[in-house]
MILUMRO-548102 format. One record per residue: x, z, y of N, C-alpha, C, O in turn. Coordinates in steps of 0.1 Angstrom, whole numbers, padded with zeros to 4 digits, always signed. Layout:
BEGIN
XZYXZYXZYXZY/...
// end
This chain:
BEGIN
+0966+0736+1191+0974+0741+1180+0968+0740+1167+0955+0742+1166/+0975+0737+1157+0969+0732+1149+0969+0745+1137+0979+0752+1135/+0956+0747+1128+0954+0761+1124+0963+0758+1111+0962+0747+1105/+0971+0768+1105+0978+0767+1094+0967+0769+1077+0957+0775+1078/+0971+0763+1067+0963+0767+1056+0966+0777+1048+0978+0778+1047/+0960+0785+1042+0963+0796+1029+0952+0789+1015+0940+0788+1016/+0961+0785+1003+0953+0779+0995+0951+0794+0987+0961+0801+0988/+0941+0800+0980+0933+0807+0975+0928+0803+0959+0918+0796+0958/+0935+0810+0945+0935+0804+0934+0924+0819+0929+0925+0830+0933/+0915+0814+0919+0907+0825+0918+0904+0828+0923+0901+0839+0919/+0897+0825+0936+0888+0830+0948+0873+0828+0943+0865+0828+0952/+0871+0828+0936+0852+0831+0931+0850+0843+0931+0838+0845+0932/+0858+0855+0930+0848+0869+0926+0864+0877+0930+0875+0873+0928/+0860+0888+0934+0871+0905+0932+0879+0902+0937+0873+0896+0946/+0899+0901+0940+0906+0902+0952+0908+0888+0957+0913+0885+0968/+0901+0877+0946+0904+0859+0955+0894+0865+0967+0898+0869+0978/+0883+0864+0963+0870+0865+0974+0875+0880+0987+0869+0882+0997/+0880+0884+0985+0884+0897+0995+0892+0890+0999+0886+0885+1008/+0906+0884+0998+0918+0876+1001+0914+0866+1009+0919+0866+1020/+0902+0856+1006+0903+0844+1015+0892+0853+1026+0896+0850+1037/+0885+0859+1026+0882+0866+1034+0888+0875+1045+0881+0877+1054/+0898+0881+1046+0908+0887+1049+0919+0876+1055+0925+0878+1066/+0920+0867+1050+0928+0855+1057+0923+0847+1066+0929+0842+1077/+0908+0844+1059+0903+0838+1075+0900+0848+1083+0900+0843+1095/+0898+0860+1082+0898+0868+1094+0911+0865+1103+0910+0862+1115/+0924+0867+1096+0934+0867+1101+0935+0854+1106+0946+0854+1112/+0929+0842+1107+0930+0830+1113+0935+0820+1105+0937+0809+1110/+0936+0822+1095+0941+0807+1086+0929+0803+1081+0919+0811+1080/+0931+0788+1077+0923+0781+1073+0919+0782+1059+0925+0773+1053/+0911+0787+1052+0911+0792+1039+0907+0777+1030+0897+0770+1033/+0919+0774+1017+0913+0762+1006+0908+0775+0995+0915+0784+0991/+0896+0772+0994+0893+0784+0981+0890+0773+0965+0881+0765+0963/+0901+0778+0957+0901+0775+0941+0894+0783+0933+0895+0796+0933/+0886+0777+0924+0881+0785+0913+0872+0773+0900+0869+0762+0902/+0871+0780+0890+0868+0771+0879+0850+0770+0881+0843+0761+0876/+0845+0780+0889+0831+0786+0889+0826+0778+0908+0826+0785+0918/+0821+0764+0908+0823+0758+0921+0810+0762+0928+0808+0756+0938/+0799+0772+0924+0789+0773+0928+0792+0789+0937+0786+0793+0946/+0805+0794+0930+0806+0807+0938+0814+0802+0947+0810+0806+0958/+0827+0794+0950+0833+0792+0956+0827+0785+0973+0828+0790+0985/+0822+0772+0968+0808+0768+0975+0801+0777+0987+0800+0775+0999/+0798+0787+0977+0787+0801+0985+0796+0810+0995+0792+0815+1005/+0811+0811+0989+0815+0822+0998+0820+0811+1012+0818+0813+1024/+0825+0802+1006+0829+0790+1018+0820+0790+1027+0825+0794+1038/+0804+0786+1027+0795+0787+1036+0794+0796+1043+0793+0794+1055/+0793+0812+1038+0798+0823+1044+0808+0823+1057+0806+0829+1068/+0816+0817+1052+0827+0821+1060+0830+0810+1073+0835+0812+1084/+0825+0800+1068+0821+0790+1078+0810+0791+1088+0809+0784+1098/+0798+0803+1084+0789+0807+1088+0791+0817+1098+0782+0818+1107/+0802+0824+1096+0812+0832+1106+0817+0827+1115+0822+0834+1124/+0818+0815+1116+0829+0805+1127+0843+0808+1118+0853+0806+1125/+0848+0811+1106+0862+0804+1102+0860+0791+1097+0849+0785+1095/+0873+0787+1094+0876+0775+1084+0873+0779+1069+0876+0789+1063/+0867+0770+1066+0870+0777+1046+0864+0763+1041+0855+0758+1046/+0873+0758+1028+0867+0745+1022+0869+0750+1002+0879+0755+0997/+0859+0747+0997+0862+0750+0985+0863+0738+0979+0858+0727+0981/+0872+0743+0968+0882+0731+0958+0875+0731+0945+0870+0741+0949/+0871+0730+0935+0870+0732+0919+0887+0731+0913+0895+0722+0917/+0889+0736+0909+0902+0742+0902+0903+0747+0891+0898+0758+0891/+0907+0744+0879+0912+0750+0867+0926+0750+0865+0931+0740+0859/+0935+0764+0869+0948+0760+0875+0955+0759+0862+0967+0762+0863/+0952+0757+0847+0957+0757+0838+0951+0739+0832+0946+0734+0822/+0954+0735+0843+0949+0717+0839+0959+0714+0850+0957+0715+0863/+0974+0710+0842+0981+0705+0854+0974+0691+0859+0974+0692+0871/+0970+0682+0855+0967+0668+0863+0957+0671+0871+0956+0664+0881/+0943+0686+0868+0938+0689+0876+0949+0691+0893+0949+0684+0904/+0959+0705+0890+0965+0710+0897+0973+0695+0911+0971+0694+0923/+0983+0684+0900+0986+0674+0906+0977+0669+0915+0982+0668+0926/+0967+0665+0914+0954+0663+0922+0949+0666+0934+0945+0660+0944/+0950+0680+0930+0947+0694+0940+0958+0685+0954+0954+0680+0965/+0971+0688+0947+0981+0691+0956+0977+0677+0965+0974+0679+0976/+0976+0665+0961+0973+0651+0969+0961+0658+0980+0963+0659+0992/+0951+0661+0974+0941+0665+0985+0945+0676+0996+0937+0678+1005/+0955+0682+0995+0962+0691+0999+0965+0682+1016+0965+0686+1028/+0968+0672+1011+0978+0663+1026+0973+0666+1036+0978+0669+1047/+0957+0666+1031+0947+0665+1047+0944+0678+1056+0936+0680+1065/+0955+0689+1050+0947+0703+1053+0965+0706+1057+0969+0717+1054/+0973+0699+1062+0981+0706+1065+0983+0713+1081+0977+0709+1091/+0991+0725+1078+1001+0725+1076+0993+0740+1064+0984+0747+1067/+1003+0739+1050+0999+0746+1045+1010+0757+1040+1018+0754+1032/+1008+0770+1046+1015+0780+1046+1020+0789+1038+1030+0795+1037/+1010+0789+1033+1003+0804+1021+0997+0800+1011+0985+0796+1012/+1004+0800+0993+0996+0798+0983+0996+0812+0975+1006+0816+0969/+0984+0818+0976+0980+0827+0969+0978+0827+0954+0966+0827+0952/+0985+0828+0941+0984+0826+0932+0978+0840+0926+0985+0850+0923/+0963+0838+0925+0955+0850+0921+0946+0846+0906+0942+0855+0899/+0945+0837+0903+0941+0836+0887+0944+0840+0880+0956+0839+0877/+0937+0848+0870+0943+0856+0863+0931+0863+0854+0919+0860+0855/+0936+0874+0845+0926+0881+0839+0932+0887+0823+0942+0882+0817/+0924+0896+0820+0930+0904+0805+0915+0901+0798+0904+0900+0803/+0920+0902+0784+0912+0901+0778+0910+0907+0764+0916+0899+0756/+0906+0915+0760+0911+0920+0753+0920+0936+0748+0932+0933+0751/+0919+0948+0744+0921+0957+0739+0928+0960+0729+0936+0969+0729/+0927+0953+0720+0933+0953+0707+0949+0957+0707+0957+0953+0716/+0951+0963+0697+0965+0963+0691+0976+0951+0693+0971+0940+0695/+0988+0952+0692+0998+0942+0687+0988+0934+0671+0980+0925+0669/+0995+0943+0664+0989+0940+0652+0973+0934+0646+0971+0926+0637/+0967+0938+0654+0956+0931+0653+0948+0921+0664+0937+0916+0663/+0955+0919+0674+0953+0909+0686+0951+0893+0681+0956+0887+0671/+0944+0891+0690+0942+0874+0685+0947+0866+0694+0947+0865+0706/+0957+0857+0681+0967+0849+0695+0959+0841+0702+0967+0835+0710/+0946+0837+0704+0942+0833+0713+0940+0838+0725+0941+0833+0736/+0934+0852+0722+0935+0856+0732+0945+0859+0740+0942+0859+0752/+0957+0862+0736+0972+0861+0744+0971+0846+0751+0969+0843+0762/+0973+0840+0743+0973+0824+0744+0968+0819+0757+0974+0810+0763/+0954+0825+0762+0948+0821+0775+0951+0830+0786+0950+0828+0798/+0956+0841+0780+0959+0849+0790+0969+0846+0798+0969+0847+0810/+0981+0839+0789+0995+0832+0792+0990+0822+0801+0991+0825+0813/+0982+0807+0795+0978+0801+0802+0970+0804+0816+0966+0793+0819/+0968+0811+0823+0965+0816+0837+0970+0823+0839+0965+0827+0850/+0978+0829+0836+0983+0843+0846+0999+0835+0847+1004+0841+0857/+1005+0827+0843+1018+0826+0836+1018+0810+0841+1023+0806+0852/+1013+0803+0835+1018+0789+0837+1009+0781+0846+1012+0770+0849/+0992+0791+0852+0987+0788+0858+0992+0788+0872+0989+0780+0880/+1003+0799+0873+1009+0802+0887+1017+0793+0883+1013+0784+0891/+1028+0788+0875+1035+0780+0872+1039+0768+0882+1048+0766+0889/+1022+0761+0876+1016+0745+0878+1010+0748+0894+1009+0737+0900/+1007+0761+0903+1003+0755+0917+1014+0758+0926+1016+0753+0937/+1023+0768+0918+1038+0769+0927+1047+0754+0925+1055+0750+0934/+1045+0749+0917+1048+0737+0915+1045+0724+0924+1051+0715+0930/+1038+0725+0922+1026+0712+0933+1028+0717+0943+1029+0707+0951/+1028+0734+0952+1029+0734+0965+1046+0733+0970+1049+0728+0980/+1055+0738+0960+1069+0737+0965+1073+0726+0976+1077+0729+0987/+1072+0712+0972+1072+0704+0978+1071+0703+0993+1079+0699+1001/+1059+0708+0995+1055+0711+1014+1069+0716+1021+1073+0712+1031/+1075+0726+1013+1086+0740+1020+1095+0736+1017+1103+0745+1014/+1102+0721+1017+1115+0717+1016+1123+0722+1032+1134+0728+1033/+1112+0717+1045+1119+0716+1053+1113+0730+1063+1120+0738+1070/+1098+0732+1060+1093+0740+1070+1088+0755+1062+1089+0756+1050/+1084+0763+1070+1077+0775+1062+1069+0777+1057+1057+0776+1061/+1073+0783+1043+1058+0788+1030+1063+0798+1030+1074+0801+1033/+1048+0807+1022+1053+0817+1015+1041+0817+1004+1030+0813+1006/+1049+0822+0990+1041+0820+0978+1039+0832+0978+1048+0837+0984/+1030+0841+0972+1022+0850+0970+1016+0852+0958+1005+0849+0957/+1024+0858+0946+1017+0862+0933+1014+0876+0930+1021+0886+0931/+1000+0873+0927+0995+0888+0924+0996+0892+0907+0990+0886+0898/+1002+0899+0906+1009+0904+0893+1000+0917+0888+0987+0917+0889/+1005+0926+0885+0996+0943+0882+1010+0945+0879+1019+0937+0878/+1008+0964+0879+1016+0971+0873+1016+0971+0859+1023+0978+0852/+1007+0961+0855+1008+0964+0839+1019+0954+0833+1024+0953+0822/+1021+0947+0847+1042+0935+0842+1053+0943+0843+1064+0940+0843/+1044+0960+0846+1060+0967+0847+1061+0978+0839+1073+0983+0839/+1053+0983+0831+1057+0991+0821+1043+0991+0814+1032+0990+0819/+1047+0992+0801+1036+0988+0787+1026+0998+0786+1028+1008+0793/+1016+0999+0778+1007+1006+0774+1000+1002+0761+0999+0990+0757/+0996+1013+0755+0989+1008+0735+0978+0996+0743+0976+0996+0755/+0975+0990+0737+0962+0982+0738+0963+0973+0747+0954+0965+0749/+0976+0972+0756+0974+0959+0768+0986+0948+0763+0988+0940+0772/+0991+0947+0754+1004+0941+0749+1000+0926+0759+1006+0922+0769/+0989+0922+0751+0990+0907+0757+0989+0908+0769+0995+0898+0774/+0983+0914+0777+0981+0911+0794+0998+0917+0799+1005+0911+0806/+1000+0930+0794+1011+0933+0798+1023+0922+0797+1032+0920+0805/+1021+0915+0783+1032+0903+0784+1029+0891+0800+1037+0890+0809/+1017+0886+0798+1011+0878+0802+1014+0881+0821+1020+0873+0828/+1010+0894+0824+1017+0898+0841+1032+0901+0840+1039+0899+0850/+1038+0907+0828+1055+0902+0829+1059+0888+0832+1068+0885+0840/+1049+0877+0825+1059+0867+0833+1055+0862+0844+1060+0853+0850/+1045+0867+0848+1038+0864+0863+1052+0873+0875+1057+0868+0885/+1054+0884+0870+1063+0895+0875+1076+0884+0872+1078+0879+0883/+1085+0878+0864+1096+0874+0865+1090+0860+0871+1099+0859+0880/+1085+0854+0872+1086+0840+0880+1083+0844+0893+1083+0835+0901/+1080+0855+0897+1085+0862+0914+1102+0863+0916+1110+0858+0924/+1104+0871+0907+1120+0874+0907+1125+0864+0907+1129+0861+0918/+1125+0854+0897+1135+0840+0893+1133+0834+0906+1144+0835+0912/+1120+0825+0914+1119+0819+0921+1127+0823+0935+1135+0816+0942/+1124+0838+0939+1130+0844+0949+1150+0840+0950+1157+0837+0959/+1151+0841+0939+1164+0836+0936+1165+0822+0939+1172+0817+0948/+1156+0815+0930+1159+0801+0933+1159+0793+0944+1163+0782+0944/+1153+0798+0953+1147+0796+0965+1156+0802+0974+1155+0800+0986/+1165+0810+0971+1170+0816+0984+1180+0805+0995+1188+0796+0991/+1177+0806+1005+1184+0796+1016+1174+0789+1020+1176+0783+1031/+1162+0788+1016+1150+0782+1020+1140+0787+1028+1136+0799+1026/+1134+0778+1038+1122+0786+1049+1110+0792+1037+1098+0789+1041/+1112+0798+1026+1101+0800+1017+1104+0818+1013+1114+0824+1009/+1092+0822+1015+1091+0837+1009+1083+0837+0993+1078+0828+0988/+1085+0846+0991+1085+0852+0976+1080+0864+0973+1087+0873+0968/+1064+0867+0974+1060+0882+0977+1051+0884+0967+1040+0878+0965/+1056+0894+0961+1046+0899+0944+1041+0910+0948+1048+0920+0950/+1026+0910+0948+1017+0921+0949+1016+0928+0938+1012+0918+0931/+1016+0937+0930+1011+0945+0920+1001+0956+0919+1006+0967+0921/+0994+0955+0916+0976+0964+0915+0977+0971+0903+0981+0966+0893/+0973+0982+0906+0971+0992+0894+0954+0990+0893+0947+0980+0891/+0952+0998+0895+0935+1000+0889+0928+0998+0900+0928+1007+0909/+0921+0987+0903+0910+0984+0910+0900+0980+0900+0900+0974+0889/+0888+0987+0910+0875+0984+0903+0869+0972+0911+0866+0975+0923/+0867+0961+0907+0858+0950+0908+0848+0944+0894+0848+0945+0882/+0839+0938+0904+0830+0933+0895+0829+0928+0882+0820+0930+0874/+0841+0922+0878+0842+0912+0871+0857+0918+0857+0855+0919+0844/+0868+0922+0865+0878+0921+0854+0873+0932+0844+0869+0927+0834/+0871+0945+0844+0875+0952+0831+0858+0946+0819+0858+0946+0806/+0845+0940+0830+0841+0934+0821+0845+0924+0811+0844+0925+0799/+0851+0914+0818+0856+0907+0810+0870+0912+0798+0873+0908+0786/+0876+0918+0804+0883+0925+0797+0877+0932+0784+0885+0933+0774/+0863+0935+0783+0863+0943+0773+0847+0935+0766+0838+0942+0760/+0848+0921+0767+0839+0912+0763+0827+0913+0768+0818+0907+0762/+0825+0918+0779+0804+0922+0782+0801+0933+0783+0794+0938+0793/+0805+0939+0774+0805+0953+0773+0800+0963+0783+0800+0974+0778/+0797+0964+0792+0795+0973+0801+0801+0989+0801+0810+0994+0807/+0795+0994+0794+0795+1010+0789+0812+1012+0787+0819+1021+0791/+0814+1001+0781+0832+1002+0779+0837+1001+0791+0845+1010+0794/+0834+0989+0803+0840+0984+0816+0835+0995+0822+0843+0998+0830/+0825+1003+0822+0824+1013+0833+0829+1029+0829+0824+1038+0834/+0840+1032+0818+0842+1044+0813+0857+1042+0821+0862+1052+0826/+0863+1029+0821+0872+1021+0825+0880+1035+0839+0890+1042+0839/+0870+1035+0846+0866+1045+0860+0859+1053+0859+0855+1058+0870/+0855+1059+0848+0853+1070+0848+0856+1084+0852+0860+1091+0843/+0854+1092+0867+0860+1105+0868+0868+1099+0874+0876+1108+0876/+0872+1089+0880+0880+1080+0894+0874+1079+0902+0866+1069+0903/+0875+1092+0914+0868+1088+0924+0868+1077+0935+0859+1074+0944/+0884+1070+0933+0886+1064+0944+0896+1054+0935+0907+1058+0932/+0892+1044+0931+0899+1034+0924+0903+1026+0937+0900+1030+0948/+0909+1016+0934+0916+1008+0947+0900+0996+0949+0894+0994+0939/+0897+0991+0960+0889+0983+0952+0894+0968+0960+0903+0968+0968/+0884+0954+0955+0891+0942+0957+0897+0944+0975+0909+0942+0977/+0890+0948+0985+0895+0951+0999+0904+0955+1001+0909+0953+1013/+0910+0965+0991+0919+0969+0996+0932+0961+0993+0941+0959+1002/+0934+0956+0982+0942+0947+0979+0942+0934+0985+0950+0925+0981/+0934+0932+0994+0934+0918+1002+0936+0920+1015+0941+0911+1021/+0935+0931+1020+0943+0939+1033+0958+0936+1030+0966+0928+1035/+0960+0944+1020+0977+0948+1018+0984+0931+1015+0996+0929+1015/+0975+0921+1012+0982+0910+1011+0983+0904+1026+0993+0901+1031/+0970+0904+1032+0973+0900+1044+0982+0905+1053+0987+0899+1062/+0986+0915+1050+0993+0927+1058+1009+0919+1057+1017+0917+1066/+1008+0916+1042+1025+0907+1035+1026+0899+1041+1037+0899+1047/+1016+0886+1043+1021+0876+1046+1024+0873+1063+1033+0866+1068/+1012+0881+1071+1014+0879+1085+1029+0889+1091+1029+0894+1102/+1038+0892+1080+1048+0899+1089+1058+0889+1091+1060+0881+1082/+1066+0889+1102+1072+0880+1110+1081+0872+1093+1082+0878+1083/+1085+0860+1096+1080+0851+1086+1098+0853+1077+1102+0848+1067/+1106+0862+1086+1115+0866+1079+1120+0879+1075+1131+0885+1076/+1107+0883+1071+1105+0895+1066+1097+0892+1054+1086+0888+1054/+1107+0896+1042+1101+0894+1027+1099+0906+1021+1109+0913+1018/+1085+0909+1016+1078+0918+1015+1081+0915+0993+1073+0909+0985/+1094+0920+0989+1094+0913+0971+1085+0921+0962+1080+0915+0952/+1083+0935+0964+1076+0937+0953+1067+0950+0959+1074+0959+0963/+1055+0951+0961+1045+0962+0964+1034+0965+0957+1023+0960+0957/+1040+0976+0949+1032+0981+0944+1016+0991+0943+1018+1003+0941/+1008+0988+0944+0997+0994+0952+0988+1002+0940+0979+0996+0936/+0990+1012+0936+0980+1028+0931+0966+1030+0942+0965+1028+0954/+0956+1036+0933+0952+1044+0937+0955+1058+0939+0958+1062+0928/+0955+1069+0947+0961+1082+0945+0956+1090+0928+0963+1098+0922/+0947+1087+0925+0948+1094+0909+0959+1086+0902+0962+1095+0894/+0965+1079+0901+0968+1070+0893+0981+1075+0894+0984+1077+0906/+0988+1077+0889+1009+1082+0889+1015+1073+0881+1027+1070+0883/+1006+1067+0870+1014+1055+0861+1001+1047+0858+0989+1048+0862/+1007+1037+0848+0995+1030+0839+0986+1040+0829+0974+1036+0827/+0989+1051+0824+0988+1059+0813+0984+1072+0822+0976+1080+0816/+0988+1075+0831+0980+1089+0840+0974+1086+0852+0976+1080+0863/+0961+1094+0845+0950+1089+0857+0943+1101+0858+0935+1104+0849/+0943+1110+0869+0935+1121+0876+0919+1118+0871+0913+1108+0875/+0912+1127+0864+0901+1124+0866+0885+1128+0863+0877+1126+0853/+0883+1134+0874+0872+1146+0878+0859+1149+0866+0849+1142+0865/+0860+1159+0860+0856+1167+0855+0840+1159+0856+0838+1153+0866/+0832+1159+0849+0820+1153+0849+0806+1158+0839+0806+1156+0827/+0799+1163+0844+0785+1171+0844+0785+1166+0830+0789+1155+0825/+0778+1177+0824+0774+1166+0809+0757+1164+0816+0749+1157+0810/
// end
């Protein structure tokens, strides 16, 4: 029997790396994408070192002739099932008013047209047989907050090209399942988010005893996609229990 694939975008660090991990547990064959091929590389050996499948790609999903490419090397790894569109990231704090359109700019470019360009290149496979596409969005594509305009724009359209596609796609062996994360603490995003910064990325969680973290969000994906394959899992939103919104967060009193 021939093992099915789950392609893995962002898989260098935080829910890609929990995700393809979590998938090859569940028995798919993991393709892991990322712009960073020395981390990808490392977790692949890992996981290969386990007795799964795992092959890493270099990927910059915001280079469509990169992405075109991808998809050709894709032929050899069929049948491929599962494209996890997890690239992504915020950057940035700033106001409307004082935000730098570049930084929106790149934000767009990977969260938005990055999912775009691999939903694109994989559609093709699911004319006749079964996919399911998988975009990981945040709660921050579903209601605004001061200081996140551009990311909040940037996972709104990550959030409507779930909706649209689901639509467009309806009558087809193809699912449509948008994960949404509130506050998880990983390694990497709120640093980058807040330029290096540390002191800033770790106040982030401050007095949160239990933020979500990358595991748990790659559970609850696996959980989506292995349910019988006509069962569409459209929109799940995943909190931490402090968490009631973007803007209310529970959070424990702390020693001076």
């Amino acid at each position: 029997m021939t093992t099915p694939t789950a392609v893995i975008t962002g898989a260098s660090s935080g829910i890609g790396a929990a995700t393809a991990r979590a998938l090859a547990a569940a028995g798919y064959r993991v393709v892991l994408t990322a712009r960073r091929k020395d981390r990808i590389d490392a977790l692949a050996a890992e996981l290969n070192d386990a007795g799964h499948q795992a092959v890493a790609y270099e990927l910059d999903v915001t280079d469509r002739n990169a992405v075109t490419v991808f998809s050709v090397f894709l032929d050899d790894f069929a049948p491929v099932e599962i494209l996890v569109n997890n690239a992504g990231g915020a950057i940035g704090t700033e106001t409307v008013a004082n935000a730098d359109p570049a930084d929106w700019r790149a934000m767009y470019e990977v969260n938005v047209l990055g999912t775009l360009q691999t939903t694109q290149a994989l559609l093709p496979l699911w004319r006749d047989s079964p996919g399911t596409v998988v975009i990981v969005s945040s709660t921050a594509g579903l209601a605004t907050y001061e200081g996140g305009g551009g990311y909040v724009a940037a996972k709104h359209g990550a959030h409507v090209i779930a909706e649209t596609l689901r639509l467009e796609l309806n009558g087809l062996p193809v699912r449509v399942i948008e994960i949404a994360p509130g506050m998880v603490r990983t390694e990497e995003f709120a640093l980058n988010r807040y330029r290096g910064d540390e002191g800033k990325a770790d106040a982030v969680y401050t007095g949160v005893s239990e933020p979500l973290t990358a595991e748990d969000v790659a559970e609850t994906i696996a959980w989506a996609v292995t349910r019988p394959h006509h069962v569409n899992v459209d929109l799940l939103v995943l909190r931490p229990r402090a968490q009631a919104s973007n803007y209310k967060v529970h959070r424990e009193p702390q020693e001076n």
